[in-house]
C-alpha positions in Angstrom: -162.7 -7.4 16.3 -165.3 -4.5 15.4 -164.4 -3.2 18.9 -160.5 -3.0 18.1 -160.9 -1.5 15.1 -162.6 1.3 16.7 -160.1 1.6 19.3 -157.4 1.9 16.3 -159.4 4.2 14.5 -160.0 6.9 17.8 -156.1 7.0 19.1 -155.7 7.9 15.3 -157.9 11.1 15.6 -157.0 11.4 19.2 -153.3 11.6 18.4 -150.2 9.7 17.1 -150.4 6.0 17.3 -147.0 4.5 18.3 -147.4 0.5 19.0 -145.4 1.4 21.9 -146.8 4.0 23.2 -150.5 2.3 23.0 -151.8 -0.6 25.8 -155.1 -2.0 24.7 -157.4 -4.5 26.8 -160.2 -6.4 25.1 -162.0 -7.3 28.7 -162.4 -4.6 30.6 -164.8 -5.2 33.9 -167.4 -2.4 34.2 -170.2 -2.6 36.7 -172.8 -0.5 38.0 -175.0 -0.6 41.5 -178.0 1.2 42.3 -179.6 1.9 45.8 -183.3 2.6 46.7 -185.5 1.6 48.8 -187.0 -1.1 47.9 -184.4 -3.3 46.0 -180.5 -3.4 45.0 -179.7 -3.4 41.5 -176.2 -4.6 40.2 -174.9 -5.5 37.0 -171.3 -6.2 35.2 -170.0 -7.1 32.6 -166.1 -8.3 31.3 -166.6 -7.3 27.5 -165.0 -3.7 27.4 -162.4 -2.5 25.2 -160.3 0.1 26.4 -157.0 1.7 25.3 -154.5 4.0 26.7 -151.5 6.2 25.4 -149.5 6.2 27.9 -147.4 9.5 25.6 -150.5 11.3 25.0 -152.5 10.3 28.2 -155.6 9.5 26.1 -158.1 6.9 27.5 -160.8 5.2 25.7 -163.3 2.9 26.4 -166.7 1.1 24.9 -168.8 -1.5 26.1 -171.8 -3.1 24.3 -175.3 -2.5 26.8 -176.4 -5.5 26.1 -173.2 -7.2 28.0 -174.1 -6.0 31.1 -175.6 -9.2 33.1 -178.1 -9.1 36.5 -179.2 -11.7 39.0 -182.7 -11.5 37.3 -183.3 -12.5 34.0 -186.0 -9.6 34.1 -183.7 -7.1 35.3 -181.5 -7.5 32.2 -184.5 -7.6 30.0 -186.2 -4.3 31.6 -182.4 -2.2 31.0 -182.1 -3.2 28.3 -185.3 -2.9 26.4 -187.2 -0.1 28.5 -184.2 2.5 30.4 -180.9 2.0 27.8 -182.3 0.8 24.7 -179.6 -1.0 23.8 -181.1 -1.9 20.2 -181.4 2.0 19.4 -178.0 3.1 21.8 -175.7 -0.1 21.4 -172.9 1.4 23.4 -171.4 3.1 26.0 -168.3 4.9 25.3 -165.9 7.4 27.0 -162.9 9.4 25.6 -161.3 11.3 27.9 -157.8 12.1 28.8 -155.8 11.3 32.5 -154.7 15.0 33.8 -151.5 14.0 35.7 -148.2 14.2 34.8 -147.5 10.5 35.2 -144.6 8.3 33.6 -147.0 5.2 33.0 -143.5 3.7 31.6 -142.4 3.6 35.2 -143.3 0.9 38.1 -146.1 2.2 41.0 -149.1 3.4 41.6 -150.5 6.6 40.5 -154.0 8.2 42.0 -155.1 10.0 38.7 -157.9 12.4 37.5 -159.4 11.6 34.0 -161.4 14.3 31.9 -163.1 13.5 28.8 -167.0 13.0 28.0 -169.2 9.9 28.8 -171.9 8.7 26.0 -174.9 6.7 27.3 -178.3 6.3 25.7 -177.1 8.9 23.2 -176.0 11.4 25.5 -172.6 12.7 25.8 -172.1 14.6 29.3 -168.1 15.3 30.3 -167.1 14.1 33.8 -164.2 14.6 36.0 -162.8 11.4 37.9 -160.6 10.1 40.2 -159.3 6.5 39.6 -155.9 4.2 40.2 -153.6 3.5 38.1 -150.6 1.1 38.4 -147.6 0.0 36.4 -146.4 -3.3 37.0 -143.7 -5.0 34.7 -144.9 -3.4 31.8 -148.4 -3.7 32.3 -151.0 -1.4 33.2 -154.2 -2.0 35.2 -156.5 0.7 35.8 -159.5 1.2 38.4 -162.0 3.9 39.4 -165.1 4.4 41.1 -167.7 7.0 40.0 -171.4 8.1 40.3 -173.5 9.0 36.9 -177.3 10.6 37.5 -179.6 8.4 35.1 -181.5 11.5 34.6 -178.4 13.4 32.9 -178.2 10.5 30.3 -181.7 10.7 29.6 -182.8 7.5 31.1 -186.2 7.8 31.9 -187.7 6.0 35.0 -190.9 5.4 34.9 -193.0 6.8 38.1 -194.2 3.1 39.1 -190.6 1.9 39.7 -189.2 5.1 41.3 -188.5 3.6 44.3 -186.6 0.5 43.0 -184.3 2.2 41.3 -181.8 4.9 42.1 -181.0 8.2 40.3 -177.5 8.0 40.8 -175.8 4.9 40.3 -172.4 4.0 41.0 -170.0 2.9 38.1 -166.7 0.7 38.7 -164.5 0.6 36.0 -161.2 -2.5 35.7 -159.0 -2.9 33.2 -156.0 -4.4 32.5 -153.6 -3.7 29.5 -151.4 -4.9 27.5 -148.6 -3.4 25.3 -150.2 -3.2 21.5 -147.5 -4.9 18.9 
C-alpha cells in the first residue's frame, strides 16, 4: 500500500493525474544477471510498482532491494548486506519519461526510448533506453532490457570477489498494467 501511495503521490508532481489517463501495476518483474569469470549471478524479483501516463508519457517505477531473490541463500545475503545495502538504500526507483509520440490508447506494439534518472544505492544517474511496449485491449505491458555499471551506482566490489562478479550487469524490466479507477 506504502508503494501505491508513492506512486499517487509522484504522477501528482510529475503532472496531472486523470484515473484514466494513469495504468498502475503492483508486480512488476525486474531481474538482473551478471557475467564473470568464475560464476553467474542472477536474481528477480515480482514486487515492483510501476505507473504510466499514457497523456503525459511519464513512467515510474520502485522496487524494494531486499525482494530481489538468488539461487544461494548467500548470494542474497552478500547484496544485500555488503554491495546494495538495502537497510541504509531500501529502494530502487526510476522516473523517467517514454520519448515517442505513441497513442498507448491504441492496439500494437510500440519500440520506445525512455529518459529519466535511475536511483540505486543512493545514486541517481539518468539513462537512455530502449524497451517494448504493447497495447492490448486496454491493457499495457511493458518490457526492456538494459545494462547498468555497478561502479556508477557506487557499488563497491571488493578486490577478493572481482572476478565473480561483473561490472556491468544486465537489467530486464516486465510489467503489466492496468487501468487506475
Amino acid at each position: 500500500m506504502k508503494q501505491l501511495f508513492s506512486l499517487a503521490i509522484t504522477f501528482l508532481l510529475l503532472g496531472r493525474l486523470a484515473a484514466q489517463d494513469v495504468y498502475s501495476c503492483r508486480n512488476a518483474t525486474l531481474g538482473f544477471f551478471s557475467s564473470a569469470p568464475l560464476e553467474d549471478i542472477e536474481a528477480k524479483t515480482s514486487q515492483g510498482a510501476s505507473a504510466i501516463n499514457i497523456k503525459t508519457k511519464a513512467v515510474y517505477f520502485k522496487v524494494p532491494i531486499n525482494t530481489f531473490q538468488f539461487k544461494k541463500k548467500l548470494m542474497q545475503e552478500h547484496f544485500n548486506e555488503n554491495y546494495l545495502e538495502s537497510d541504509k538504500y531500501p529502494h530502487a526507483e526510476f522516473k523517467g519519461k517514454i520519448l515517442e509520440a505513441v497513442d498507448l490508447t491504441q492496439n500494437g506494439t510500440y519500440p520506445v526510448t525512455v529518459e529519466g534518472a535511475l536511483n540505486i544505492h543512493g545514486v541517481t544517474r539518468n539513462y537512455r533506453e530502449k524497451g517494448t511496449i504493447t497495447v492490448q485491449n486496454g491493457k499495457i505491458n511493458a518490457t526492456a532490457k538494459f545494462t547498468v555499471r555497478v561502479a556508477d551506482h557506487k557499488i563497491k566490489i571488493p578486490t577478493l570477489v572481482v572476478k565473480n562478479i561483473a561490472e556491468v550487469v544486465e537489467v530486464s524490466v516486465n510489467a503489466d498494467y492496468q487501468p487506475v479507477k
